[in-house]
N, C-alpha and C positions, 0 to 999 in steps of 0.2 A: 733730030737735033737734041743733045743733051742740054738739058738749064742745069747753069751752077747753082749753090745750094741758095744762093743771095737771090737769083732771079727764081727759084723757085718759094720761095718768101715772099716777096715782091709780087707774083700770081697770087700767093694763096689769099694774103692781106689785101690787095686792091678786088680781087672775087668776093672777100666776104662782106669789105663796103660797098661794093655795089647790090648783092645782095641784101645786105641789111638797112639800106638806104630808104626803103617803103616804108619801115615799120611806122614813122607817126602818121603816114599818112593812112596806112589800112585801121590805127585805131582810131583815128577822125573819121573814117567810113562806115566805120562799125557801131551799129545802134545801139547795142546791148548795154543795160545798166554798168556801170563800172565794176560791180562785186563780179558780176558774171563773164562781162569780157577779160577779167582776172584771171576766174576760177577756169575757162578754158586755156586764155593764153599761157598759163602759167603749169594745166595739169599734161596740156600738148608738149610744151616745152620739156619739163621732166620727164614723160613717158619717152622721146625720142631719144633723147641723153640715156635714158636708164638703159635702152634697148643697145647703143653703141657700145657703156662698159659690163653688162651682159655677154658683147660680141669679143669684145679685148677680154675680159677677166675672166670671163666661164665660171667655173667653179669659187674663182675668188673674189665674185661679184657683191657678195657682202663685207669682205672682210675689207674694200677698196674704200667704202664708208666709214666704220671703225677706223682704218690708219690715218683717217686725216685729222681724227682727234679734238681738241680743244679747240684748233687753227679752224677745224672744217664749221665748226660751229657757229664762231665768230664771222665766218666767213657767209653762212647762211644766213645768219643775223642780218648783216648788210644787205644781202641781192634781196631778203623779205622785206625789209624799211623802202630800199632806194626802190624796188619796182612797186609797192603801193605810191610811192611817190609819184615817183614817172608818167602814170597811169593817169594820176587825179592830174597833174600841173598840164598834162595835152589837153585835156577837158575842159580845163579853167581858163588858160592861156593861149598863146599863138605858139604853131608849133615850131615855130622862127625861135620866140624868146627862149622854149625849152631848152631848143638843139645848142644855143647860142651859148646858155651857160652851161649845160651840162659838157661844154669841150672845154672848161673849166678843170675837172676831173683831174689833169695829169697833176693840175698848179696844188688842189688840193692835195694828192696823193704825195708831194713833195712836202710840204705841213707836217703830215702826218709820220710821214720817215723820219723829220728831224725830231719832232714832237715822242716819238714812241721806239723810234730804232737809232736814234741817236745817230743819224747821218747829218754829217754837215750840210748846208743849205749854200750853193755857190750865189757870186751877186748877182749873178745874170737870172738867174730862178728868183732870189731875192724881187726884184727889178719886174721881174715877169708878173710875179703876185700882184704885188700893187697895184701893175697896168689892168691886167683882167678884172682885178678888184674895181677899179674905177667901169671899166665897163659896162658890169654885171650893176653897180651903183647908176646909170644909163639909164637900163634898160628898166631897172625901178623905178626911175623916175618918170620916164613914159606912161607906165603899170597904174600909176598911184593919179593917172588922170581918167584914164580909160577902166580901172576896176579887175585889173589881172593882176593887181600885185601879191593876192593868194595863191596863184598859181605859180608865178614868177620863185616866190620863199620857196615853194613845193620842189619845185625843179632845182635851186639851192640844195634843197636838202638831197634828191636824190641825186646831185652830184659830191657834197660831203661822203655821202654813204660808197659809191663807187669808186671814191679818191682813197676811199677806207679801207674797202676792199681788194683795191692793188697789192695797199701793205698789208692784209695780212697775208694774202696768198706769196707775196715775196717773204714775210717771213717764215712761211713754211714751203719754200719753193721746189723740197726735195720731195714734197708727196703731189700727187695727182690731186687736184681739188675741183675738177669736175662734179663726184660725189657731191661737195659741199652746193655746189650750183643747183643740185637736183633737188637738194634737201632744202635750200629757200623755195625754188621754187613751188614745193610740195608742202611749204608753210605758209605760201600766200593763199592755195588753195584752202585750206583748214580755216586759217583766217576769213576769207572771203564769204564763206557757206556758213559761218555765224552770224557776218555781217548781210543776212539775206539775200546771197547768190542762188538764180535760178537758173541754172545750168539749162536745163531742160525744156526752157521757154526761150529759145532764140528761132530768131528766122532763118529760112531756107539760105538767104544773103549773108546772113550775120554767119553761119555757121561756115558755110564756102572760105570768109574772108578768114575766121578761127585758124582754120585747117589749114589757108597758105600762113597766118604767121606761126601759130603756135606749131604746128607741124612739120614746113621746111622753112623759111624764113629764119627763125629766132635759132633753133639746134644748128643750123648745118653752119650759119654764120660764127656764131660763138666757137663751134668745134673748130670750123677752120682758123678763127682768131688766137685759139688756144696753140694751134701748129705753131704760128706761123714766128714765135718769140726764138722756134729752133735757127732761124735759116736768117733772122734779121736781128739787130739789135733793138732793143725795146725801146730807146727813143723814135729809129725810124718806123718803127710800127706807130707809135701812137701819133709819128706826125702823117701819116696816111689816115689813118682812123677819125683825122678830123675833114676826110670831105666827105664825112656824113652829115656834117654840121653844116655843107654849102647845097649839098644835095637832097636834103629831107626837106628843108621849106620849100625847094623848087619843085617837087612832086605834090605837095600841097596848092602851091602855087599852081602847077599847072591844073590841078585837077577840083578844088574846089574855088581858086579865086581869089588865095588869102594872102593878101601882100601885106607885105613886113612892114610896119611903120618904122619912119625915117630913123629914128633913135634906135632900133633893133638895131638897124644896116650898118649905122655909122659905130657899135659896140660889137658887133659880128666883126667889122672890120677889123677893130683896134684889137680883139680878144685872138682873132686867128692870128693877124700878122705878128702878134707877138708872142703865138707859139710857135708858127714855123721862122722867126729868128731863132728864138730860144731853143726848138732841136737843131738848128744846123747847126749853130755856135756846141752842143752838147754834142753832133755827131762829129763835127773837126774835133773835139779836143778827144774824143772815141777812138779816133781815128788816129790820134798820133802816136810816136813808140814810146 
């Protein structure tokens, strides 16, 4: 049976979230100080990236760095902010709140278009900000009784930073910026072996869980994330990409116990249903002549 190019998008996006659906929970399982579960997740991560455009560019495997320029820089700037982010707010937090604002992201990345690329902001996106805004205001207020609301701002910020990151890679959407992906990630590692990462001191356990995220987890999900904007429109993609936000607590949930408090659920609620309004309303009007 042949898949059209729509149902072959549809695979590749719904395969990489269910694949990257573990990630908070393999780094809630993972012992290892935070510099070090970095400096692996993060040096696994770029080794497997480097090795795929190795395989596509051959010979032009460094000059694929160099063309992403200014953009790629900018670009690494963010994945190095938002993933020290990411890392600490699972640690600090419940991995409910994290997942809960960081599907945040799209609203932010919308801010930042108007704010830096001068696109208009329609009311319906308008309308969406505020709601999620009230949300994420929720789940703070939960945070600020129970003592995660450092973690809570953490996970803010590394959804800022990925909302960031959309736009610059859409404003340089004619070069490949995987490079720029490899190049954060091989500034978290620099960064982290300052910050007293001991690579070399993890357990037999620690290291197994490393190798499944940093090694096929985290690369093959991203690469396939990176397909998948050929064959779907990019709203329908990112409203797929938010059932990792219903499915990462539930893997935590089932496996070490850790149920969302009431004020997460009822801002999870309100922050999802009001992005998948806001992409369907975005894919009918996509969708008209």
């Amino acid at each position: 049976m042949t898949l059209s190019d729509h149902q072959k998008g549809l695979l590749l996006t719904f395969i990489a979230v269910l694949i990257l659906s573990p990630d908070a929970l393999l780094v809630r399982l993972i012992h290892s100080d935070i510099p070090t579960l970095l400096f692996w997740r993060c040096l696994l991560t770029a080794t497997m990236m480097s090795l795929f455009l190795l395989v596509r560019y051959r010979g032009r495997f460094f000059y694929s760095f160099y063309a992403t320029g200014k953009t790629g820089l900018l670009s690494a700037l963010t994945i190095t902010i938002g993933s020290l982010l990411f890392i600490h707010s699972l640690k600090q937090t419940t991995a409910a709140n994290t997942l809960i604002i960081l599907a945040a992201a799209p609203i932010a990345s919308s801010l930042f278009s108007w704010l830096f690329l001068r696109e208009s902001i329609p009311l319906r996106t308008k309308v969406s900000i505020f709601t999620c805004f009230g949300g994420i205001l929720l789940i703070f207020s939960g945070s600020l009784e129970s003592g995660l609301l450092l973690g809570d701002l953490m996970a803010l910020g590394a959804t800022i930073m990925w909302g960031a990151n959309i736009v610059v890679i859409r404003s340089g959407k004619e070069v490949n910026m995987i490079p720029a992906n490899v190049l954060g990630n091989l500034s978290v590692v620099l960064i982290v072996l300052l910050l007293g990462a001991h690579p070399l001191e993890v357990t037999s356990e620690d290291a197994g869980l490393l190798l499944l995220l940093g090694g096929v987890i985290l690369p093959i999900s991203f690469a396939m994330i990176t397909l998948s904007p050929r064959y779907l429109q990019a709203p329908e993609v990112s409203l797929i990409l938010l059932i990792e936000t219903v499915l990462g607590p539930i893997w935590v949930w089932l496996a070490l116990g850790e149920v969302p408090h009431i004020r997460t659920l009822i801002a999870g609620a309100l922050i999802l249903g009001t992005l998948l309004i806001h992409t369907s309303f975005s894919l009918r009007k996509e969708a008209r002549p």
